[in-house]
Structure formats: C-alpha cells, structure tokens
mmCIF entry with sequence, helices, sheets and N, C-alpha, C, O atoms, coordinates in Angstrom:
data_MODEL
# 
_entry.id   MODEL 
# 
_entity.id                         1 
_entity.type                       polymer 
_entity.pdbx_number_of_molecules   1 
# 
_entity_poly.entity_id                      1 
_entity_poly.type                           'polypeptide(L)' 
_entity_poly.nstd_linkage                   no 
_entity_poly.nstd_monomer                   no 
_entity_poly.pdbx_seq_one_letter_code       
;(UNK)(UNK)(UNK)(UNK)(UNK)(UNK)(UNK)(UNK)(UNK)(UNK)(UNK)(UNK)(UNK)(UNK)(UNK)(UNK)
(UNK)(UNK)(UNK)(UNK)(UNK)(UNK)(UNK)(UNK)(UNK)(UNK)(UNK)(UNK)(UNK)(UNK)(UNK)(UNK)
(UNK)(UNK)(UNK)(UNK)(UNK)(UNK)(UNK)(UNK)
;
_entity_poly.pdbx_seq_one_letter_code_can   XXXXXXXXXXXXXXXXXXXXXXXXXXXXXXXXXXXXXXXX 
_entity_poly.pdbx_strand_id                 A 
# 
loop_
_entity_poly_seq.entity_id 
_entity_poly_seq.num 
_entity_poly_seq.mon_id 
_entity_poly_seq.hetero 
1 1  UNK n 
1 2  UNK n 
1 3  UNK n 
1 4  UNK n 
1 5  UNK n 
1 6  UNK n 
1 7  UNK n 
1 8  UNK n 
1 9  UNK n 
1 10 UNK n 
1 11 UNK n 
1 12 UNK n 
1 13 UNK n 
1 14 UNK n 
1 15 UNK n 
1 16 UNK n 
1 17 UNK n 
1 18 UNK n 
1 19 UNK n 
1 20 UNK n 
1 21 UNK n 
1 22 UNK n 
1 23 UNK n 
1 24 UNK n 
1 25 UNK n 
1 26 UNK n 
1 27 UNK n 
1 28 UNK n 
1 29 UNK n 
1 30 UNK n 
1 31 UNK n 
1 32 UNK n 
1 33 UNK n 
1 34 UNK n 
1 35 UNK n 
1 36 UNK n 
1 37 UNK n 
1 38 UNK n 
1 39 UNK n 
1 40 UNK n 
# 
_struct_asym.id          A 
_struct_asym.entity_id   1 
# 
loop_
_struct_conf.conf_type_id 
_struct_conf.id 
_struct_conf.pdbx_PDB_helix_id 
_struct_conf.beg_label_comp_id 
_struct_conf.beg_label_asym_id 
_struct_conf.beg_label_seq_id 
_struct_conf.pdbx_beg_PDB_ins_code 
_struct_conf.end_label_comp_id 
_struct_conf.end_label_asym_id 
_struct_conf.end_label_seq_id 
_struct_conf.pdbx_end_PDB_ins_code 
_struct_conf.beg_auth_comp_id 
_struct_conf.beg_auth_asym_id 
_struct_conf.beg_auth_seq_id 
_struct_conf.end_auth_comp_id 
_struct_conf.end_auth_asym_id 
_struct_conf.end_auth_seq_id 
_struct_conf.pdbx_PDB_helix_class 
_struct_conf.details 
_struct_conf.pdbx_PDB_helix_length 
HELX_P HELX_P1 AA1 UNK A 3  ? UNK A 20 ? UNK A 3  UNK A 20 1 ? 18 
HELX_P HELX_P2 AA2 UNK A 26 ? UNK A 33 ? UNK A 26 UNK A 33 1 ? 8  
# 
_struct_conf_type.id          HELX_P 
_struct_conf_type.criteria    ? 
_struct_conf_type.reference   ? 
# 
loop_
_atom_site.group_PDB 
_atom_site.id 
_atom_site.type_symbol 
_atom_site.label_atom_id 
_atom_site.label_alt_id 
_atom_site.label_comp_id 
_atom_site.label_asym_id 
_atom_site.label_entity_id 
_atom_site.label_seq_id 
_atom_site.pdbx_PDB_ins_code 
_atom_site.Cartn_x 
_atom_site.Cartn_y 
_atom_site.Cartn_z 
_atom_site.occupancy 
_atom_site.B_iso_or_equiv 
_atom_site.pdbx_formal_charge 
_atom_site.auth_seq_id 
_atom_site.auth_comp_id 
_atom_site.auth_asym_id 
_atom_site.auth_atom_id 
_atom_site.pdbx_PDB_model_num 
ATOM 1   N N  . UNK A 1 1  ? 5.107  74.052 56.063 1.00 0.00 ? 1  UNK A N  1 
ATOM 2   C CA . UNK A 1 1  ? 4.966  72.602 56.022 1.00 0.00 ? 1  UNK A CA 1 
ATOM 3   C C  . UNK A 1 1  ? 3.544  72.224 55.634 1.00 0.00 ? 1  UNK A C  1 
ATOM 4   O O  . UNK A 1 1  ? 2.689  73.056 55.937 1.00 0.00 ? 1  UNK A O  1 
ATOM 5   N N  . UNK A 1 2  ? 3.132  71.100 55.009 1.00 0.00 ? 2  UNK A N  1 
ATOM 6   C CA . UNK A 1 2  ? 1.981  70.463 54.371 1.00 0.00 ? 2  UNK A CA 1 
ATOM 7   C C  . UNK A 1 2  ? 1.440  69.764 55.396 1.00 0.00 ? 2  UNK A C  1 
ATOM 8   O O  . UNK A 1 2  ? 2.241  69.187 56.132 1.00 0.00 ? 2  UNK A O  1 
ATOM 9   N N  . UNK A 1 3  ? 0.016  69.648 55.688 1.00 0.00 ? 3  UNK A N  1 
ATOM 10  C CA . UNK A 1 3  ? -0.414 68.369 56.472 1.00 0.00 ? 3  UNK A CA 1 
ATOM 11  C C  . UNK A 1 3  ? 0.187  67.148 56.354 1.00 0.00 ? 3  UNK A C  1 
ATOM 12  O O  . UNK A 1 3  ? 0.418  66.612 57.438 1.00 0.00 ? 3  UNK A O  1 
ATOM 13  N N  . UNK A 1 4  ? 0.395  66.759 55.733 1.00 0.00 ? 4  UNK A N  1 
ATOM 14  C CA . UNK A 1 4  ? 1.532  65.561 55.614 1.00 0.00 ? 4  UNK A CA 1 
ATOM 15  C C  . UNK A 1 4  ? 2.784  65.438 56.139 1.00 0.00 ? 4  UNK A C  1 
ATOM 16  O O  . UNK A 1 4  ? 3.290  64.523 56.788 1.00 0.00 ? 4  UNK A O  1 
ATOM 17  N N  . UNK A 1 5  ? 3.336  66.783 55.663 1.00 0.00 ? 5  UNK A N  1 
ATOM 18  C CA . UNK A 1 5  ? 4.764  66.661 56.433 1.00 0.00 ? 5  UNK A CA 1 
ATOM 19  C C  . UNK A 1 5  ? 4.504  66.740 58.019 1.00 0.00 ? 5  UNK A C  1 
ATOM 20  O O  . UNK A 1 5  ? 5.092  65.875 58.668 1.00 0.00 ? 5  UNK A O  1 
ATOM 21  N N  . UNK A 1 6  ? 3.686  67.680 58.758 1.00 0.00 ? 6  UNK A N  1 
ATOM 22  C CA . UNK A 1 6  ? 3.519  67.736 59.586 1.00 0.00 ? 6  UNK A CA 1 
ATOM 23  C C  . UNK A 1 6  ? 2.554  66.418 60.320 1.00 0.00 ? 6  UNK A C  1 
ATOM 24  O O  . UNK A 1 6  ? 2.536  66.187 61.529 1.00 0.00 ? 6  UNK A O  1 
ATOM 25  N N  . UNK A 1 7  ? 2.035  65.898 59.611 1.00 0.00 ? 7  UNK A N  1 
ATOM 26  C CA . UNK A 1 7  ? 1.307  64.554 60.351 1.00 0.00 ? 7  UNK A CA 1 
ATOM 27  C C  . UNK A 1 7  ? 2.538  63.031 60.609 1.00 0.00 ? 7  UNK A C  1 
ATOM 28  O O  . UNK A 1 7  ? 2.499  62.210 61.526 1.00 0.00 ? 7  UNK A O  1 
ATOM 29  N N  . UNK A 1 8  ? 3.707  63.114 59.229 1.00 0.00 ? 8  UNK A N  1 
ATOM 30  C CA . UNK A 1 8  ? 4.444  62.782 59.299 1.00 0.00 ? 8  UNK A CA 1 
ATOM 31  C C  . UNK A 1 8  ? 5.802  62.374 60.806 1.00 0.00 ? 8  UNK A C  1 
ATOM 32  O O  . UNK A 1 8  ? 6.452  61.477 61.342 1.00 0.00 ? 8  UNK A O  1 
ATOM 33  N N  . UNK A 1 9  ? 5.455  64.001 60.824 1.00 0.00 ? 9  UNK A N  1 
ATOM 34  C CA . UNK A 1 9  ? 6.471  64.264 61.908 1.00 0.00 ? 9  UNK A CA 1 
ATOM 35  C C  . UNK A 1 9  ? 5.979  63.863 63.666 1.00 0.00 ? 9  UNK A C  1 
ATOM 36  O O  . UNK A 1 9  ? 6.694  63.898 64.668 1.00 0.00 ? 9  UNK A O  1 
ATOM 37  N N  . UNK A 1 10 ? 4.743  63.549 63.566 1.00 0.00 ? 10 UNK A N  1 
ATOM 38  C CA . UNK A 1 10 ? 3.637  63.641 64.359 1.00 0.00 ? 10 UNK A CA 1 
ATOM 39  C C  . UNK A 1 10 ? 3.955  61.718 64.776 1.00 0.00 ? 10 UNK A C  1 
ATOM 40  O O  . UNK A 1 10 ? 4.094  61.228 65.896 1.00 0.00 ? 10 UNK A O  1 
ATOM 41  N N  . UNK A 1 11 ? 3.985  61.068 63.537 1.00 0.00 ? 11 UNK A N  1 
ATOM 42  C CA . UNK A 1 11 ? 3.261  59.831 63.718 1.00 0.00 ? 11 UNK A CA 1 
ATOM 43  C C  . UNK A 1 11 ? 5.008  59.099 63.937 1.00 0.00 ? 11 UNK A C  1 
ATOM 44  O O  . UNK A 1 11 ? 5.158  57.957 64.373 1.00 0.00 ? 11 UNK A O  1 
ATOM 45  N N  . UNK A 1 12 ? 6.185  60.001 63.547 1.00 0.00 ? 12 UNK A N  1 
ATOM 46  C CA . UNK A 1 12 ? 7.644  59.190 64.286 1.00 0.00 ? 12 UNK A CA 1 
ATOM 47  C C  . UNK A 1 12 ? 7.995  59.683 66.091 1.00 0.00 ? 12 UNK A C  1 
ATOM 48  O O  . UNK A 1 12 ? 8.752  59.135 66.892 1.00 0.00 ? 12 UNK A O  1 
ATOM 49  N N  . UNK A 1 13 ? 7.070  60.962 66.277 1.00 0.00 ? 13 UNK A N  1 
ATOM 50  C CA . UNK A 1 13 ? 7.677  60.893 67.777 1.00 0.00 ? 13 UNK A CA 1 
ATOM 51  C C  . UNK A 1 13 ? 6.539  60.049 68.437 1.00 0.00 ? 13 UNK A C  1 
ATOM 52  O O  . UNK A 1 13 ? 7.061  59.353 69.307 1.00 0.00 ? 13 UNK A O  1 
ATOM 53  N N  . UNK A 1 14 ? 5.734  59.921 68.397 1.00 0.00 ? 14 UNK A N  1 
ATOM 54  C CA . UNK A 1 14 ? 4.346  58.962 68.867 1.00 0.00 ? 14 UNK A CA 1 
ATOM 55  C C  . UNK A 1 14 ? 5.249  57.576 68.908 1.00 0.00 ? 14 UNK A C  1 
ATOM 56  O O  . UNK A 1 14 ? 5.656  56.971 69.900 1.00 0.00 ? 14 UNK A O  1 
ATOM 57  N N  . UNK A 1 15 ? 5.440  57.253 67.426 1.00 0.00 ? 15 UNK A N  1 
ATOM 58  C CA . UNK A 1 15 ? 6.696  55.727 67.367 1.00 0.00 ? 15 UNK A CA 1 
ATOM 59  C C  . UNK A 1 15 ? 7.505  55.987 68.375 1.00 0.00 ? 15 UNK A C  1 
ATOM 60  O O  . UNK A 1 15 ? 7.358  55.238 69.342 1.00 0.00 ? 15 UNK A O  1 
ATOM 61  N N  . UNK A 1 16 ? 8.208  56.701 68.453 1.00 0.00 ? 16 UNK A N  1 
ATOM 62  C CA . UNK A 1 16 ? 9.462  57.280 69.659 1.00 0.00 ? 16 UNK A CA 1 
ATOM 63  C C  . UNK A 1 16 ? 9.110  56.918 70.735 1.00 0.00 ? 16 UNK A C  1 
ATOM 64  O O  . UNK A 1 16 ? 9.650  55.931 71.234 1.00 0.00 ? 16 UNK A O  1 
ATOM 65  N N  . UNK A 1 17 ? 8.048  57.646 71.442 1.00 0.00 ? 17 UNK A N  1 
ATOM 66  C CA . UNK A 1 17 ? 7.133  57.552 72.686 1.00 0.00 ? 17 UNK A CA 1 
ATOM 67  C C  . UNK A 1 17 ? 6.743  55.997 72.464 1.00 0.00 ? 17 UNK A C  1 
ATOM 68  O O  . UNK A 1 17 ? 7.622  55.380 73.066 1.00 0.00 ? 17 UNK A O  1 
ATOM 69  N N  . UNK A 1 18 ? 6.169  55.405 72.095 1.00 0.00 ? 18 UNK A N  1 
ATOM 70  C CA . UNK A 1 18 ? 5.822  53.598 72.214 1.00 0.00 ? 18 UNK A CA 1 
ATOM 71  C C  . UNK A 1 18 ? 6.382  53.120 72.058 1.00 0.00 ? 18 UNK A C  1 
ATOM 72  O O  . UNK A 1 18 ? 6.125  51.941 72.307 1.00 0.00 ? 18 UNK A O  1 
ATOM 73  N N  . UNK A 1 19 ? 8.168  53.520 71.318 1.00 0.00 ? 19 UNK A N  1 
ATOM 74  C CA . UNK A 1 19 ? 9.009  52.125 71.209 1.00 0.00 ? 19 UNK A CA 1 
ATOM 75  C C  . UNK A 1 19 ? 9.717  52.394 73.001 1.00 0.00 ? 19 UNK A C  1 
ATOM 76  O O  . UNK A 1 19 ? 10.003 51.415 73.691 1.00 0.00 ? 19 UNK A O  1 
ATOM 77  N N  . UNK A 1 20 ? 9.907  53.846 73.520 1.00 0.00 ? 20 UNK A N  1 
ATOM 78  C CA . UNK A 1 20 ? 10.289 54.211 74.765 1.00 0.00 ? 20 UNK A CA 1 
ATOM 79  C C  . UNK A 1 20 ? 9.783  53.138 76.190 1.00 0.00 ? 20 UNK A C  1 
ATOM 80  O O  . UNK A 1 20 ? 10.402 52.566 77.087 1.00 0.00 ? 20 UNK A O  1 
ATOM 81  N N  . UNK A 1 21 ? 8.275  53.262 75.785 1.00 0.00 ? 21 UNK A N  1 
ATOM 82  C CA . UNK A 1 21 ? 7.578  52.228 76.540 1.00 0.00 ? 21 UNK A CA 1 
ATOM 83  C C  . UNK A 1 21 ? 7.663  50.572 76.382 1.00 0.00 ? 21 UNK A C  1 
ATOM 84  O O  . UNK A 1 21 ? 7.656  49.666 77.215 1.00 0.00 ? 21 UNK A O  1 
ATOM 85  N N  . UNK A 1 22 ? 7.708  50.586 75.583 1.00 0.00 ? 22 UNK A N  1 
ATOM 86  C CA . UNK A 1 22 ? 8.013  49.427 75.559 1.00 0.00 ? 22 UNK A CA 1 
ATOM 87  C C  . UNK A 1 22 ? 9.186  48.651 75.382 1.00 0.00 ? 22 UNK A C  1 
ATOM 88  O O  . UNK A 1 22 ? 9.189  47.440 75.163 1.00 0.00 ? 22 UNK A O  1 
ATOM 89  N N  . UNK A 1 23 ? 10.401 49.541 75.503 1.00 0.00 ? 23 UNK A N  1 
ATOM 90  C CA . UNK A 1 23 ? 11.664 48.984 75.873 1.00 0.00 ? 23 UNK A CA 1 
ATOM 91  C C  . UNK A 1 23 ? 12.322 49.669 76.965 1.00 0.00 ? 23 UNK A C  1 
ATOM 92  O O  . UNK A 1 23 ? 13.528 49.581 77.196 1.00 0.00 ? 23 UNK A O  1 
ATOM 93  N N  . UNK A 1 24 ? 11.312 50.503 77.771 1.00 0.00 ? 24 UNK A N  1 
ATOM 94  C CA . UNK A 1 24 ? 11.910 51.112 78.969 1.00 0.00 ? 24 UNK A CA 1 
ATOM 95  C C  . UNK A 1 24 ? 13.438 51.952 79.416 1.00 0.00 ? 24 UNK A C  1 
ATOM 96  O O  . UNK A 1 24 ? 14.011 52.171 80.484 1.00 0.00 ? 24 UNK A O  1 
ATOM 97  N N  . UNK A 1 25 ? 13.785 52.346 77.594 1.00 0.00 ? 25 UNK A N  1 
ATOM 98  C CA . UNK A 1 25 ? 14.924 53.227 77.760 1.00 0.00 ? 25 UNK A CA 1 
ATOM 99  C C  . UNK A 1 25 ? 14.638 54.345 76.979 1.00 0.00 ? 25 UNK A C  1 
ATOM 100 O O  . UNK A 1 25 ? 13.958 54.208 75.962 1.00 0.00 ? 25 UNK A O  1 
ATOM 101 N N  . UNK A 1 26 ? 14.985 55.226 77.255 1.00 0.00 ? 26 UNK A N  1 
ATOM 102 C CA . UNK A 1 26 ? 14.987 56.135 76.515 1.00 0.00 ? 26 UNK A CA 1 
ATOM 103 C C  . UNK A 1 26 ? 16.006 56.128 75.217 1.00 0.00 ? 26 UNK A C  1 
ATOM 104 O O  . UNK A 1 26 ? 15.755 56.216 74.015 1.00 0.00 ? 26 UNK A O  1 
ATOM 105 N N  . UNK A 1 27 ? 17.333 55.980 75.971 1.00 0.00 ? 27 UNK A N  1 
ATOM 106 C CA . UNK A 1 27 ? 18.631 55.975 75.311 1.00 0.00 ? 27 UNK A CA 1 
ATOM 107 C C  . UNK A 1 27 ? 18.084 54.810 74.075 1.00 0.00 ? 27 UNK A C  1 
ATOM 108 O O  . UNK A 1 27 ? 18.366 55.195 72.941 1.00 0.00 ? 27 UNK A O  1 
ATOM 109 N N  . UNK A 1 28 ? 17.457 53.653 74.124 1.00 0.00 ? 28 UNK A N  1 
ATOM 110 C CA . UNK A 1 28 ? 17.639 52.800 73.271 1.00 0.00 ? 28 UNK A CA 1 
ATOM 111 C C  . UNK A 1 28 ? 16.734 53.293 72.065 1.00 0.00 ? 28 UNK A C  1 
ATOM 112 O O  . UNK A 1 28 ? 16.932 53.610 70.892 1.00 0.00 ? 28 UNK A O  1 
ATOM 113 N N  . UNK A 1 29 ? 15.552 53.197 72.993 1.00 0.00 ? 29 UNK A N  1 
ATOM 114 C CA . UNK A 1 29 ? 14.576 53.894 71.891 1.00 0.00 ? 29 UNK A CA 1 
ATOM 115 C C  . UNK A 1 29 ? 15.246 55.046 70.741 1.00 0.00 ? 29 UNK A C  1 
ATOM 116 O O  . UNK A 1 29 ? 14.776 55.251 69.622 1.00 0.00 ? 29 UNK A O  1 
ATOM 117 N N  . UNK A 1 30 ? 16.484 55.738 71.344 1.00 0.00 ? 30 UNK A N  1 
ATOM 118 C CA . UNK A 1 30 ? 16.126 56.695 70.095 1.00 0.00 ? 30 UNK A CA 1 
ATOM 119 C C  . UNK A 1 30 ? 17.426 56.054 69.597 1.00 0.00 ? 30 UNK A C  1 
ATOM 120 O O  . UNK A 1 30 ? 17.257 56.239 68.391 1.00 0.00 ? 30 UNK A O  1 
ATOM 121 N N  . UNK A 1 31 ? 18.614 55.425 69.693 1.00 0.00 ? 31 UNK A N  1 
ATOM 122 C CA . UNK A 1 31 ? 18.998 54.669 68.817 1.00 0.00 ? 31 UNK A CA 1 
ATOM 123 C C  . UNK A 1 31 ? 18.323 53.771 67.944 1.00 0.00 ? 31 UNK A C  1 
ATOM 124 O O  . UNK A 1 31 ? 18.648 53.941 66.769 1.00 0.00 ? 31 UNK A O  1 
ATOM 125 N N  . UNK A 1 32 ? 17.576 52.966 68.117 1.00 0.00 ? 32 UNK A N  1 
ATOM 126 C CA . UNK A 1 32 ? 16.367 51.827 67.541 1.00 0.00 ? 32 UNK A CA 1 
ATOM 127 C C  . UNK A 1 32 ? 16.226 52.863 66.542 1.00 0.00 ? 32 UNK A C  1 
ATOM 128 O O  . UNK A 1 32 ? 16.539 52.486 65.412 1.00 0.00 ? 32 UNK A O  1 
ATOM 129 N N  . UNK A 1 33 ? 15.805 54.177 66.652 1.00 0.00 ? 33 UNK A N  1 
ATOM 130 C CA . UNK A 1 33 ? 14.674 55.397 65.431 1.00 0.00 ? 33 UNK A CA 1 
ATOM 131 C C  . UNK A 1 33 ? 15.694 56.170 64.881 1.00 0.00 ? 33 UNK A C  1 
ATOM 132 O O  . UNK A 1 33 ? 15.417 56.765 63.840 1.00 0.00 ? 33 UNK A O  1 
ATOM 133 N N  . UNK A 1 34 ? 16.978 56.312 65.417 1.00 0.00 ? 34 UNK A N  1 
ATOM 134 C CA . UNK A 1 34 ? 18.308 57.074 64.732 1.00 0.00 ? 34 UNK A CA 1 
ATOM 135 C C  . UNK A 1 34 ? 18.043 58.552 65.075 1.00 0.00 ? 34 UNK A C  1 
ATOM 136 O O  . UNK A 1 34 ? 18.480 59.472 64.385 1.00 0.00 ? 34 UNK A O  1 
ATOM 137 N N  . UNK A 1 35 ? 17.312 58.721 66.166 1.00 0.00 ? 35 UNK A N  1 
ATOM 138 C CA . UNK A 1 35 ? 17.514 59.966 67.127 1.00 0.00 ? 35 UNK A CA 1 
ATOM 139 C C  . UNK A 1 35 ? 18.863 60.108 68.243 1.00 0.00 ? 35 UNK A C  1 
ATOM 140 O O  . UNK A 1 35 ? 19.281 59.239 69.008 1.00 0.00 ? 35 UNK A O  1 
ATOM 141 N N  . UNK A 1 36 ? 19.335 61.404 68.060 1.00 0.00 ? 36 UNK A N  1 
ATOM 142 C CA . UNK A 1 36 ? 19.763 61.465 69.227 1.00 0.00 ? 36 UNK A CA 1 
ATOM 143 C C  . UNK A 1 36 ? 18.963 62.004 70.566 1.00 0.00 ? 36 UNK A C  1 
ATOM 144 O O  . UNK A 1 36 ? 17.936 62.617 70.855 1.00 0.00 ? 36 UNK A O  1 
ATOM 145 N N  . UNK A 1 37 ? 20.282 61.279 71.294 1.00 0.00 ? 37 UNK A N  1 
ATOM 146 C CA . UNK A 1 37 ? 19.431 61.719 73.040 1.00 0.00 ? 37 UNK A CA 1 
ATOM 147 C C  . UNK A 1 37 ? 19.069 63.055 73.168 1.00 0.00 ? 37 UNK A C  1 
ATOM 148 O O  . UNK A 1 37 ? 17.974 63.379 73.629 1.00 0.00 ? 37 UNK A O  1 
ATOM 149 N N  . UNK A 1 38 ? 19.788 63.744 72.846 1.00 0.00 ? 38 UNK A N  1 
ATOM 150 C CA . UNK A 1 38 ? 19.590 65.123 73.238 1.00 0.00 ? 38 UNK A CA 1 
ATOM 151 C C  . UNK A 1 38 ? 18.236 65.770 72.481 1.00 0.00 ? 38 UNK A C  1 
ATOM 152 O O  . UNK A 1 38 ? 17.333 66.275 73.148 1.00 0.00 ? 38 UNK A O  1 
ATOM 153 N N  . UNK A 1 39 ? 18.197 65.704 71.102 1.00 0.00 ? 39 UNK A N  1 
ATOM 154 C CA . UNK A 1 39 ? 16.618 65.816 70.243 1.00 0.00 ? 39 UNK A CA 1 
ATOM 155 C C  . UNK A 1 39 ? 15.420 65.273 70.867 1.00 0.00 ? 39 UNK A C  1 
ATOM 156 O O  . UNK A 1 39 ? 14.364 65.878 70.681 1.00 0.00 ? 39 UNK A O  1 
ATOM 157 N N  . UNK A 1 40 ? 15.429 64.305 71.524 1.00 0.00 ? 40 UNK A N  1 
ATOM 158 C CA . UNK A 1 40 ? 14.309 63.664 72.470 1.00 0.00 ? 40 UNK A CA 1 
ATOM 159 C C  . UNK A 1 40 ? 13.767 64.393 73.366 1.00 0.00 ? 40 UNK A C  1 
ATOM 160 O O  . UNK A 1 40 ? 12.903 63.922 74.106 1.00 0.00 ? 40 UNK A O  1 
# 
C-alpha cells in the first residue's frame, strides 16, 4: 500500500470514531459510513 492509500484508510476510521461520538451509536455510525457492525 502507498502513503496515501494507507493515510486514506486512516482518515475514514478517525470519521468512524467522530461520527460514533457524536451520534452515540455505534450501530448508526457505521451505517451513516456503509460499514458493517462487525468490521468496526
């Protein structure tokens, strides 16, 4: 992987983690990002 891809991958679970906080679900958060629960 390239610094990019890997900074990439870096800067959607960070999104993940702050949309988590700030909607206080887990479950929603990773619907909102098109994760599943279990990948989280």
């Amino acid at each position: 992987m390239s610094v990019n891809t890997d900074q990439k991958i870096i800067n959607n679970k960070v999104g993940l983690l702050n949309l988590t906080d700030m909607l206080g679900s887990v479950s929603e958060a990773c619907k909102v990002m098109g994760y599943s629960r279990d990948s989280f």
